[in-house]
N, C-alpha and C positions, 0 to 999 in steps of 0.2 A: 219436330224432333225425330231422328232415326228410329226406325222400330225393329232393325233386325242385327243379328250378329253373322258373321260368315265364317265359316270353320273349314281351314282346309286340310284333307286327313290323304297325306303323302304315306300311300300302304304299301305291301311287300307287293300287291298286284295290279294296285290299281291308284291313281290319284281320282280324290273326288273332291268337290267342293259343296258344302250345305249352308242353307240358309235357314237359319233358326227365327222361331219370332220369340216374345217376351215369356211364352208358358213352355219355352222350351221344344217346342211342337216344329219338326220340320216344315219349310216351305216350299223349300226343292233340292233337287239334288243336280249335278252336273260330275260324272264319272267317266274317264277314259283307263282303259287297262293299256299299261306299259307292258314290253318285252322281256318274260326270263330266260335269261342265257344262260348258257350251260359248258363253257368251254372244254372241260374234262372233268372227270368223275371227281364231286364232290369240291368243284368251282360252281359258284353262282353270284352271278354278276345280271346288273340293269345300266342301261346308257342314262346318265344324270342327264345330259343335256334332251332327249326324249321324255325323262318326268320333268324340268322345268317348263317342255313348252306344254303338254299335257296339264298342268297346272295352271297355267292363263288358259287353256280353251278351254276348263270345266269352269272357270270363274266366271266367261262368258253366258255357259250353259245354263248354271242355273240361276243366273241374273236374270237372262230372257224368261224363263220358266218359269221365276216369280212376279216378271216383269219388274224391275225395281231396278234401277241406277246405285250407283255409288252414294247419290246424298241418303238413298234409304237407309244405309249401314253404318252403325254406329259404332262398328270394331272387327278384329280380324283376329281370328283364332289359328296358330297352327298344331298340329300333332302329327306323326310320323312314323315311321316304321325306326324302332332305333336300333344302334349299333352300325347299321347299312352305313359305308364309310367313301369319303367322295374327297379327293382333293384336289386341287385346282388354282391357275395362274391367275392372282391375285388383278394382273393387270390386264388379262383380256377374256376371265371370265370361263376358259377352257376345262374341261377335265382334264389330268393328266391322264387319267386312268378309265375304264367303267368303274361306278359305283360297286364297292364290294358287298355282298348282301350277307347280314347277320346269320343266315345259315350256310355260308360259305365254312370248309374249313382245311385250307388250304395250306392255313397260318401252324400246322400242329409243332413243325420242327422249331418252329418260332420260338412255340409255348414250352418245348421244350430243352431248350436252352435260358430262356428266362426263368425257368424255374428251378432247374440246376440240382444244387443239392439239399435246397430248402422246401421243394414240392412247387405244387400249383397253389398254394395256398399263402405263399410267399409275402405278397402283398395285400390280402383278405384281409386283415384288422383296418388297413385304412383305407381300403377301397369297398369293403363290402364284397366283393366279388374272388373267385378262384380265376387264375391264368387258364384262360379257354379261348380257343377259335371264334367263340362266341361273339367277343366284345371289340371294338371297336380297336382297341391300342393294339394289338397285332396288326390287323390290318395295315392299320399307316405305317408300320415297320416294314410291312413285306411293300408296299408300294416304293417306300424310300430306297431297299435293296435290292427291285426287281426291277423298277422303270430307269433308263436310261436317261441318266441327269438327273436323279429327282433327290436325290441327297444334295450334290452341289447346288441344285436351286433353292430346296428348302433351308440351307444353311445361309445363304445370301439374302433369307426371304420375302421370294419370287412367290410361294405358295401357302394358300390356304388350306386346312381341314376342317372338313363338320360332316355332321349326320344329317339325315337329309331335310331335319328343319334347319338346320343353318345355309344348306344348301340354299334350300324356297326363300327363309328371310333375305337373305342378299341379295339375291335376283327381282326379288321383288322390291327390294329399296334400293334398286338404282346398280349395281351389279359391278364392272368396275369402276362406274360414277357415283363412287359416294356409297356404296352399300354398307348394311350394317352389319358387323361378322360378331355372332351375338348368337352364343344358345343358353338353354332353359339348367336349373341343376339336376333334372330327370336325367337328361339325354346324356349330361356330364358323366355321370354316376353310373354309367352303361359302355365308359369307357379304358376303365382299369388305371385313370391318369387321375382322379378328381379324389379328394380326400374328403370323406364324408364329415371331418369334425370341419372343418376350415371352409369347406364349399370352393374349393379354391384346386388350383393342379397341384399337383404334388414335385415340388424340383429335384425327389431323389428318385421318384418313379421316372418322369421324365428325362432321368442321366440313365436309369437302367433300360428303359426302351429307345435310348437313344433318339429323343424327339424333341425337336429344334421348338420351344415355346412359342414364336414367333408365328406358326401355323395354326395357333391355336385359338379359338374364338376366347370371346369376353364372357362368363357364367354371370347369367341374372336369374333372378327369380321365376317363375313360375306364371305370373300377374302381375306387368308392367307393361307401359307404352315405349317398344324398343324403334322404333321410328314411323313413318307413313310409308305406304304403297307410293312409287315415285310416277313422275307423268304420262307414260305410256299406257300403266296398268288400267282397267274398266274401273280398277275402286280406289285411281289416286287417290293423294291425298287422307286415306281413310287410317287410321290409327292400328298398326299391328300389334297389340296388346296380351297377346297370351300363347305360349309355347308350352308343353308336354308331352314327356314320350309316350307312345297312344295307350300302353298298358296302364301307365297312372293316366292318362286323360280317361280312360274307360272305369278308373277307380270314381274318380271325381266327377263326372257324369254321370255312376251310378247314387252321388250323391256320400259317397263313405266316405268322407270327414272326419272321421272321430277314431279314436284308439280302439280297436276289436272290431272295425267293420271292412267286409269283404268282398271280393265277388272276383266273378271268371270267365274271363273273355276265350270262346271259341271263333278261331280266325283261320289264319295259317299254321299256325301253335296256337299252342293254349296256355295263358297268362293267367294265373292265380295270385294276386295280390293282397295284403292282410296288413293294415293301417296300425303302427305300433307307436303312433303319435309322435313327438318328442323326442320319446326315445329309440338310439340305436341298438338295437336288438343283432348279435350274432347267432348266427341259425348254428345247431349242432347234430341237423339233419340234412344239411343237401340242399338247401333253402339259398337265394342270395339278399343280402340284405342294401336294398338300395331306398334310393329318395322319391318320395311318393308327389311332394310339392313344396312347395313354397308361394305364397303369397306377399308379393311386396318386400317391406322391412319386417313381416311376421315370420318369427321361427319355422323354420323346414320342419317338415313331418316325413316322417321315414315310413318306412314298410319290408316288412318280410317277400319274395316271389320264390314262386314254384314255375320256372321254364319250361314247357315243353315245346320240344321241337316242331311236330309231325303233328296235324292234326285235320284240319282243312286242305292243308295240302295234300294229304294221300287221298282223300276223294276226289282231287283233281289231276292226281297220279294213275288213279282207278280209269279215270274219263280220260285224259290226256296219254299215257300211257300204256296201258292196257285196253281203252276201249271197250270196258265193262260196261259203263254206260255212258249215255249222250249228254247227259248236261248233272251236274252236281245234285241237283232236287230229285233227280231218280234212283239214288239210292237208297233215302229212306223206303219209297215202293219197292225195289229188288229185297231189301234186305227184310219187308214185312211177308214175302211170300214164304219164308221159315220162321220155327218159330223158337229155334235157339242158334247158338253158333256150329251147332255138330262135331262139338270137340274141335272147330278151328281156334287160335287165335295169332292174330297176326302184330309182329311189333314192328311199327314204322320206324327204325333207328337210324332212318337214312343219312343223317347229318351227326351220328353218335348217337348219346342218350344226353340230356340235360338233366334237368332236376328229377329227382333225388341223387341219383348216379353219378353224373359227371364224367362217363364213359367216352371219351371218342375214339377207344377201339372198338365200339361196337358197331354193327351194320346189320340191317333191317332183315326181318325173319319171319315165315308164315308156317307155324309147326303145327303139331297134331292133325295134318291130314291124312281123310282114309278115302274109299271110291264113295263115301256117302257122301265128301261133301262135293255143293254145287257153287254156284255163281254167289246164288242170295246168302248161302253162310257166308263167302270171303267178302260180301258187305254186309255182312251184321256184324264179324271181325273187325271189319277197315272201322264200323263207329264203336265197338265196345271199346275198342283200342284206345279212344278220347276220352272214354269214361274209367278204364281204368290205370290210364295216368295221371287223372284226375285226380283220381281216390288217394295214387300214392301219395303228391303233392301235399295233396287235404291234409293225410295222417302225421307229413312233416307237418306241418302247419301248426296242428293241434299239439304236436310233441314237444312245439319249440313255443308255443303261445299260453301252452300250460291250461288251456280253457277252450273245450270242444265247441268249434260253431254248432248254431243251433238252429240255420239255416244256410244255403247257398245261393248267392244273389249270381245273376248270370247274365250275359252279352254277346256279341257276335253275327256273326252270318249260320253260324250253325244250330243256334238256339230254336230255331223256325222246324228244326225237325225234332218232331213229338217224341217218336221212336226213341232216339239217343236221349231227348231229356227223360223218360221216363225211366231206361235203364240206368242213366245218371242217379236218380234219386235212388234205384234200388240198390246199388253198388255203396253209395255214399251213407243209405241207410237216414237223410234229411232231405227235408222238401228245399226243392229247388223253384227257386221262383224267377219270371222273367218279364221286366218293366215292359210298360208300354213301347218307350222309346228304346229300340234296343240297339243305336245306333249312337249308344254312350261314349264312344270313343269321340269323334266327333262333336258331340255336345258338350263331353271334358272341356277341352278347347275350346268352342264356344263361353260357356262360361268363365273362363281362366283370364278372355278377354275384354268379356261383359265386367266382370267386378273391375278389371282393372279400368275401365270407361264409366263407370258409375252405372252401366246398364242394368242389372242388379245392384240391390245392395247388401247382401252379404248371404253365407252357407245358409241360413233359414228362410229366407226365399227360394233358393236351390232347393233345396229339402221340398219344401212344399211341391215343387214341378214332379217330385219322381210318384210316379205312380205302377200299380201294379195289375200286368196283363194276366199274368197265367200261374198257376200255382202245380206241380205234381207232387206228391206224394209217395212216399216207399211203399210199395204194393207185392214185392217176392220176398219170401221166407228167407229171414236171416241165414240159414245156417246153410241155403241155396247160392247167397248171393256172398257168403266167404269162400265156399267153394271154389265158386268161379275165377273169385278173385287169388285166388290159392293159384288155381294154376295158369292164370297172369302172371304171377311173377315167376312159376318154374320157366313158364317162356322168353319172358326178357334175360334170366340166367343165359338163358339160349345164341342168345347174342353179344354174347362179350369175346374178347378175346379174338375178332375176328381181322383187323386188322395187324399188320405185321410190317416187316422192314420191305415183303415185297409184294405186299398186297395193300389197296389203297381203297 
């Protein structure tokens, strides 16, 4: 009998592929980082067809690394960076375009014509979501009005749409022999086109973005078997069984299943997610209210998120960028050689602001400097920065949930530095805790795929796998750590307003 699951997590920087065994416990990993392009300011864009082939050599990678073929694997997990928007000739497989990347926002005139004289808010009651740059349905409108032919082809349909797990499943069942054009209700729900009661498009959304149905994938659940890996692949034959957009696979991997549970993935942003069961919940804070999961023929379970844009990525802006420092792990060391921010703080609003706010006039800002400060304050800034957009998130959260968490379950790449969880808890003012496995994103999907193969057999198996590595606790004086936060927000005021008709 197969003993492992394989999860493949298609990120804003990297595709990776992992191999899970039965306790949830990684076996290896196989990761190649993809190109971010950058065409002009506040475009960003990846070559789809560079993450598809990136995708078969990590599946390679850590097959080898665990040693184990295709019969070992008893299912296939995908998760994905969502929103990232790709479409493509049905019949030969092609992009028409690069992939548009979720923090592109290129789309604004878009948003601002669809929104008109009803606001961005237009379509929110049945989508969950505000008209932003953000999500996915601009996109394919500016593709459709920018690329040369790509209206008349989509209306005769020549062309496909998806996000980049629709992308991977296709390609990976056969591509234009036979692929399966099939995504999850996460990824849906991240699109401004999906109507949260019905799980289904919406055909008067669709008349007002102008977008031919025809391009558009089939919505399934969350945990099913959507086809096999086709014969080329190293895990023919093996059951693709589980899709989630990576923020709910990081929910579902941290194991919160259930109405009032939580947690917050530090990435490239930072994704707060709050599990409202059942039911749909309209945020009245700045909050989006999207689809957390679905299981099979089992009711969808919804969720509240708190967006952030900027968050891992400015330490790689710092490194990449500026040249601050040489690899992303030496900024916790620069930023421990002080031992406050020295009245810096810096707002990363490089792609606008997202949650609470929903600003894309605004643009990224580093105020209250004086000649005291140095290098290591604008990195203890660049991470207080994640902590307290955090905090805002958090406080929608609690506004709109009516019932204050009463801890913070956490994830990511960024969790590994002390420093920022420790000011986390102090901001937050709750102990923040971070699992063993803190590569929940991945494991989401993993599992998502395992139930749907009888690999597990249900959320109390899962539950039992999560366990807990690290605990911090709030250690600076309350009325220290409002302070700070006080003039956090006189800062982000700092940055509104700053885009215009001829500044971009």
């Amino acid at each position: 009998m197969p003993e492992y699951i394989v999860a493949l997590d298609q990120g804003t920087t990297s595709s990776r592929a992992i191999v899970f065994d039965h306790a949830g416990t990684i076996v290896s990993v196989g990761q190649k980082e993809h190109e971010q392009i950058f065409p002009r300011a506040g475009w960003v864009e990846h070559d789809a067809t560079e993450i598809w082939r990136n995708v078969q050599e990590v599946i390679g990678i850590a097959l080898s690394k665990a040693d184990i073929t295709r019969h070992d694997v008893a299912g296939i997990g995908i998760t994905n960076q969502r929103e990232t928007t790709v479409v493509w000739d049905r019949k030969t497989g092609n992009p028409l375009y690069n992939a548009i990347v979720w923090q592109d926002t290129r789309t604004q005139e878009i948003v601002n014509r669809l929104a008109g004289d009803d606001g961005v808010e237009r379509f929110k009651k049945t989508v969950g979501l505000p008209l932003s740059t953000y999500f996915a349905g601009t996109k394919i409108v500016w593709i459709l009005e920018n690329v040369e032919g790509a209206r008349e082809r989509a209306e005769r349909g020549e062309l496909l749409f998806g996000t980049t797990d629709t992308w991977v499943l296709w390609n990976l069942t056969g591509g234009p022999d036979g692929g399966v054009h099939v995504t999850d209700v996460t990824n849906a729900s991240r699109t401004l086109l999906m109507s949260l009661t019905t799980l289904d498009w919406d055909e008067e959304i669709l008349g007002a973005f102008d977008i031919p149905r025809s391009m558009l994938p089939e919505i399934r659940s969350s945990s099913e078997v959507y086809g096999q890996a086709e014969s080329s692949s190293l895990l023919r034959e093996v059951p693709i069984a589980g899709i989630l957009g990576d923020q709910q696979a990081a929910t579902f991997g941290q194991a919160a299943f259930d109405k009032g549970e939580a947690k917050n993935t530090y990435g490239t942003g930072n994704f707060l997610i709050f599990n409202t069961g059942t039911d749909i919940v309209h945020s009245q804070n700045g909050l989006l209210t999207t689809v957390g999961y679905k299981l099979g023929d089992a009711p969808a379970h919804y969720a509240l998120e708190g967006s952030i844009a900027v968050t891992g990525s400015l330490i790689q802006w710092l490194r990449d960028n500026l040249g601050l420092v040489k690899s992303a792990a030496e900024v916790e060391k620069l930023a421990s050689t002080v031992d406050d921010n020295g009245g810096a703080y810096f707002v990363p609003a490089f792609s606008g602001l997202y949650a609470p706010y929903w600003r894309s006039d605004a643009r990224g800002a580093l105020v209250g400097l004086t000649r005291f400060v140095n290098k290591g304050h604008i990195a203890r800034a660049a991470l207080e920065a994640t902590a307290f957009q955090t905090r805002e998130v958090l406080d929608a959260v609690n506004a709109d949930a009516g019932v204050p968490l009463a801890e913070l379950k956490v994830d990511g790449g960024m969790v590994a530095n002390g420093l920022l969880m420790q000011f986390q808890a102090d901001i937050l003012g709750v102990p923040v805790v971070r699992p063993v496995v803190t590569e929940t994103t991945a494991l989401g999907a993993a599992y998502a795929a395992g139930l749907a193969v009888g690999f597990w057999k249900g959320p109390d198996e899962l539950r039992a796998n999560w366990q807990e590595d690290r605990r911090w606790e709030p250690e600076m004086d309350r009325a220290e750590a409002e302070r700070l936060f006080r003039n956090w927000k006189k800062a982000v005021t700092k940055t509104f307003d700053w885009v215009d008709d001829d500044v971009t």
